[in-house]
N, C-alpha and C positions, 0 to 999 in steps of 0.2 A: 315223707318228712325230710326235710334237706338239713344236710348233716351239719353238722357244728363245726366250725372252725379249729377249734381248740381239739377235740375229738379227729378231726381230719391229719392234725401237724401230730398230735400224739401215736397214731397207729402208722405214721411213717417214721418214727424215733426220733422226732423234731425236739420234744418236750423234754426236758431234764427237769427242770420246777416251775411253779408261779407262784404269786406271790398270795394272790387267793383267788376259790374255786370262784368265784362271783366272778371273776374273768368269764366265764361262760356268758352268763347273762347280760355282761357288759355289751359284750359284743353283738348282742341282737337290735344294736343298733348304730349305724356305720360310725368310725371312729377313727383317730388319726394315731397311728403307732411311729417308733423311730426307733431306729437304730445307727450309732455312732461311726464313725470309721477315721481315723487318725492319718495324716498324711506322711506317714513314715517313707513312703516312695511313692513314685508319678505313677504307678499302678497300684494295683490289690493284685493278690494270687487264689488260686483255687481255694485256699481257704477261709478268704472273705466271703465266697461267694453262697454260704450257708446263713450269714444275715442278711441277703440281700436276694434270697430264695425267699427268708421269711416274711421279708416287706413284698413283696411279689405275690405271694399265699394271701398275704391282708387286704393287696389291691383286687384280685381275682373274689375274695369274698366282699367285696363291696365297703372296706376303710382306705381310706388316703395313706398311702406311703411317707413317710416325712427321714430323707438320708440325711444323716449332718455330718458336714466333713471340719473335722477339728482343728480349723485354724488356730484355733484358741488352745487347746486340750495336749496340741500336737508339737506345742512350744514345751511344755513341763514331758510330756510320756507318760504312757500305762505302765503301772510295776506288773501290772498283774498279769502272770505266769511266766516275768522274765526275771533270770537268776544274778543278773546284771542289769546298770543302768543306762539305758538308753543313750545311747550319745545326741548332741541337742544339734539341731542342724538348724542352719542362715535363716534367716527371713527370705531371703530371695529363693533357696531351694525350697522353702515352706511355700512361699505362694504359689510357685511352679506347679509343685505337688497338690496344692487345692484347686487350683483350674483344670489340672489332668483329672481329677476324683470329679471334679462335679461336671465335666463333660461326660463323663464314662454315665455316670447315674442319671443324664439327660438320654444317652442312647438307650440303655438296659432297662430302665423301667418308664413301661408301655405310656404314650402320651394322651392316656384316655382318662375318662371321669370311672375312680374319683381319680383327678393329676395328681400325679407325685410332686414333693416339694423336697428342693434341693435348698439344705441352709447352711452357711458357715457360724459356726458357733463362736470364732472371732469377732464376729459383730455386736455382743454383747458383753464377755469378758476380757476384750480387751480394751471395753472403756472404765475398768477397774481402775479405783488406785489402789494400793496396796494398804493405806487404811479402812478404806471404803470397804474392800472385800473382808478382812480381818471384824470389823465392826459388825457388818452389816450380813454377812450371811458364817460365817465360821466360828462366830460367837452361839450360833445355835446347835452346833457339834461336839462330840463326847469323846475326848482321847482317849478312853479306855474302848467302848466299842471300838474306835477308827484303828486301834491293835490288835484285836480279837479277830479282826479280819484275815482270813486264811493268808491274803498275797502279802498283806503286810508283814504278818509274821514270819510267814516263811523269809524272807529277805532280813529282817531285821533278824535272826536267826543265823544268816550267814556271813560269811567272812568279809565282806566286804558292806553290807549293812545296807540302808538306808536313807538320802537323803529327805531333809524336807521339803524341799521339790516335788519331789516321787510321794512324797505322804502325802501331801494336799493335795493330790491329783481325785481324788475318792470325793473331796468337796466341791470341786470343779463340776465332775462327771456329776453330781446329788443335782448343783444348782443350775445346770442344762437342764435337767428332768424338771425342775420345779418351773424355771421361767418358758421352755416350750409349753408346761399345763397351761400357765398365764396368760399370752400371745400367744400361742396357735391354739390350744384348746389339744395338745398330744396329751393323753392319758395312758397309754402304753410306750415300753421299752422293750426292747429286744435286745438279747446280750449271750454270748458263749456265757458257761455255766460258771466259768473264772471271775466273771464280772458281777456274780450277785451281789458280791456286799456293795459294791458301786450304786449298782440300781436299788437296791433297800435304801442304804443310805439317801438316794432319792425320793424315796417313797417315803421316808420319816421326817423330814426337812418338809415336805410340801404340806404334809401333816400338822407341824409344829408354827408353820407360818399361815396356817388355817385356812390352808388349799382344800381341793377336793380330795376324794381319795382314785391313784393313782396306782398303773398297775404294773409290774413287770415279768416277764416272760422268756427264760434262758433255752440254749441247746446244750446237749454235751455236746464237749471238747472233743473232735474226733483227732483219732488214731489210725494208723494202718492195719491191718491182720500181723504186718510187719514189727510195728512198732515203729516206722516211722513216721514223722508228722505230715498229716494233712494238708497237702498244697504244698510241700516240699518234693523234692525227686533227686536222685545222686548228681544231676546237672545244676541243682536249684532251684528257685521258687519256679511254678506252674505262674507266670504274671497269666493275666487278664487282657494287658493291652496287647493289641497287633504290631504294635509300635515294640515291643518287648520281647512278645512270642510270637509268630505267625501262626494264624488258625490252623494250616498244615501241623505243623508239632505241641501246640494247643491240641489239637485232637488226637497226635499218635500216644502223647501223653496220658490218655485215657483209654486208651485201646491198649494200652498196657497195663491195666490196672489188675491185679491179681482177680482171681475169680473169689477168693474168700472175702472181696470188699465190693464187687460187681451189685450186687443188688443193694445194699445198705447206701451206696451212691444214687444208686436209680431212684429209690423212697429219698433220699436229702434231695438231690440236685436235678429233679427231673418234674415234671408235671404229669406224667404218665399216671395212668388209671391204677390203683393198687391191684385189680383184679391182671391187668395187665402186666403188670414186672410182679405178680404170684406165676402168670404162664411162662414168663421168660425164665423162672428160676426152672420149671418142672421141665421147660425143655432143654435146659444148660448141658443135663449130663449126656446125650444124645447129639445136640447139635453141636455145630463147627465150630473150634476154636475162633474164640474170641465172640462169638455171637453174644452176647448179653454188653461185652465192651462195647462194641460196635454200635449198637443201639445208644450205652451210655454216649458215647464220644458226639454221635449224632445228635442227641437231643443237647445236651449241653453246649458243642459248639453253637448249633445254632440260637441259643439263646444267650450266649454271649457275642459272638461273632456275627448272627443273620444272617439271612440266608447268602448275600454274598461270601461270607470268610467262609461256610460251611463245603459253598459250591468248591470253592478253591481248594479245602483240607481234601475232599473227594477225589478231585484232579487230579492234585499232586500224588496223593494216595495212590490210586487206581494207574498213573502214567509210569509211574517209575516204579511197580512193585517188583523184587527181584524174581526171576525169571518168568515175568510178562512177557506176553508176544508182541504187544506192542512197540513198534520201534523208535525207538529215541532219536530224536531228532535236535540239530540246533536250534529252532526257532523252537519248541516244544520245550527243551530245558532252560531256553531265556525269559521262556514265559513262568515260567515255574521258581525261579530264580529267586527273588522275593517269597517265595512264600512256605522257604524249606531251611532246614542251614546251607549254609554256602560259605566257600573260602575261596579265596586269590590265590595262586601259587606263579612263580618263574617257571618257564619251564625246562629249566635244566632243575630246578627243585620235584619235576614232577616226572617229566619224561626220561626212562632209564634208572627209574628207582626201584626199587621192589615194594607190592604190593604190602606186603608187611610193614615196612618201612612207613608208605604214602599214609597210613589210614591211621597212626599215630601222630605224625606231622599233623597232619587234619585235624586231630582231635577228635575221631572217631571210636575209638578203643585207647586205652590207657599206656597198653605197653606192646612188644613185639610175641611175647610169650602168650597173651593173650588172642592175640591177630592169628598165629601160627594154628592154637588151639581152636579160633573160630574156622579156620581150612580145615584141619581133620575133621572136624565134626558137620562139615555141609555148609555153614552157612555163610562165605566169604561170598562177595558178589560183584564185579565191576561190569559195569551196565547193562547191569540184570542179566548176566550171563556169571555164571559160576565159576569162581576161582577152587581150582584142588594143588594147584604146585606153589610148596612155601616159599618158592625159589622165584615167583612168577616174575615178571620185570614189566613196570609199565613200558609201553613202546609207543611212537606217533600213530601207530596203527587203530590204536584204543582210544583217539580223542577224538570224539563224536565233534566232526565238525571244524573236526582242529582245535578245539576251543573246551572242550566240558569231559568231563570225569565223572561217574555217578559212583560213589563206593555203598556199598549198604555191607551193614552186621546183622544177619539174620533175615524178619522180614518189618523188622519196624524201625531202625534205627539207618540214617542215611546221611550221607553226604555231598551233596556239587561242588565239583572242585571247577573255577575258571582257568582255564592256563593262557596267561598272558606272556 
């Protein structure tokens, strides 16, 4: 018996709620889902990419993917789950940011039947007038529910409150859901679990204009074991583009993932067999550090990245790790250049400084006290040969090629330094 869709995403921790069980049986016959995405920057970060796993889950079970990127949506912002109000950006960095979003959603989901549909939601709401929309669709909404809403209240709760902007954003995201039923025939939504009253409010609107009935489908809001947010890291967002992050540190970024969050990512962001990331947990306590990362960073790069960015995270990985026997060469770390961090240095900025010194300059490590701390403890590196004296002094001797510096902190964290 082939398993259920909804029972699939559920026993991987996908499901936080729906909106009703008859979701099951909806789906026994293909159908077009969607999920939103806002053009707040020319990327998404590792934490978009949990609705865009779920369009992914819907194409693999045989529904049409439908991404919408919020030309429209992305002029007012989502309040929901922010403690403050979005600052509103150009028309010109908006369309930017929809052309980056909807090429990204042309490469990441698969160009097969059913095809995915890439829509901007500007194409409808911004032929509003401002009485037109007030008349014609916000005249069927209830201010006292559009308060009771958890994101609302919380904000109108705080110190700084509320615009009406930010409120009607909930009517916006309702009347997306109601006109995609309309023209395209979408009957599901997909939403972090912050977005429910969004998509209810969709699901009551389409109702009330004597639509069909219409479904919605959220994830929890993930967290770290840390507490800190998802798709965030002490550098900043995890982006998605190569153009932002290179697949190289796209990947080391996951291969540092704590092991108390390692498999809860394999079940979100992976396609693996559930019987499969069960063996990867059982062999964790036994095998090599980082083995279950590893796996994640793999499967995830290359399903953002392909196999080309994955090939390259490998590369650079496996050429430069510190104390490889590999030897470093110039043409070897020009190729790898692009696809690691990398900085410019003088070289009287570089050559005759101290190693403690060079790898704060870099932006490697934070401070000197920390650099000194990473020597004693082992793990200082300059070109994959091990630093032990705090004292040490770059020299011309140490520049591969006359030209390149490799510092590493530990064994995931690195640096190219060019000396021009």
């Amino acid at each position: 018996m082939k398993k259920n869709l909804i029972d699939c995403l559920v026993e991987r921790g996908f499901v936080d709620q729906i909106t009703s069980e008859d979701l099951k049986t909806h789906l026994d016959t293909p159908r077009k889902v969607y999920a939103g995405f806002d053009p707040t920057a020319d990327s998404l970060h590792l934490g978009n990419l949990i609705p865009v796993m779920g369009l992914a889950w819907f194409q693999k079970f045989g529904h049409t993917p439908v991404a919408i990127v919020g030309g429209g949506t992305g002029r007012i912002g989502d309040p929901s789950g922010k403690s403050n109000e979005r600052p509103l950006l150009s028309d010109e960095i908006l369309d930017h940011n929809v052309r980056c979003l909807e090429q990204f959603f042309h490469k990441i989901l698969p160009a097969k039947n059913p095809k995915p549909m890439v829509i901007n939601n500007n194409d409808w709401l911004g032929k509003f007038s401002l009485i037109g929309f007030l008349r014609d669709v916000a005249k069927l909404f209830r201010v006292g529910p559009m308060l009771a809403k958890e994101s609302v209240r919380a904000r109108i709760q705080s110190e700084e409150g509320m615009s009406f902007t930010e409120f009607s954003y909930q009517i916006m995201q309702a009347y997306d859901f109601a006109h995609l039923n309309q023209k395209y025939g979408v009957t599901i939504q997909l939403g972090a679990s912050d977005q429910w009253g969004n998509i209810t409010a969709g699901t009551e609107y389409n109702r009330k204009i004597g639509g069909e009935t219409i479904y919605g489908l959220t994830f929890p809001l993930l967290t770290r074991s840390d507490g800190k947010k998802f798709g965030k890291s002490e550098e900043g967002a995890i982006w998605l583009s190569a153009n932002k992050l290179s697949p190289y540190q796209f990947y080391q970024h996951l291969v540092r993932f704590p092991d108390a969050d390692v498999i809860k990512m394999l079940k979100m962001l992976t396609f693996l067999d559930m019987e499969e990331i069960r063996e990867i947990e059982r062999q964790m306590p036994t095998a090599e550090p980082n083995f279950a990362q590893k796996r994640l960073a793999k499967e995830v790069t290359l399903f953002v990245h392909g196999e080309e960015g994955l090939e390259a995270a490998l590369r650079v990985t496996e050429g430069i790790a510190p104390g490889s026997e590999a030897k470093l060469t110039g043409s070897v770390l020009r190729e790898l250049a692009s696809d690691m961090p990398h900085a410019k240095f003088l070289s009287d900025d570089a050559v005759g400084q101290k190693y403690v010194d060079l790898v704060v300059k870099a932006g490697l490590l934070p401070s000197k006290s920390e650099a000194v701390r990473l020597i004693k403890n082992g793990g200082a590196y300059l070109n994959n040969e091990k630093i032990t004296d705090p004292a040490y002094m770059i020299s011309t001797a140490d520049l591969i090629d006359g030209s390149f510096l490799l510092l590493s902190a530990g064994k995931k964290k690195r640096m190219l330094i060019s000396v021009v």
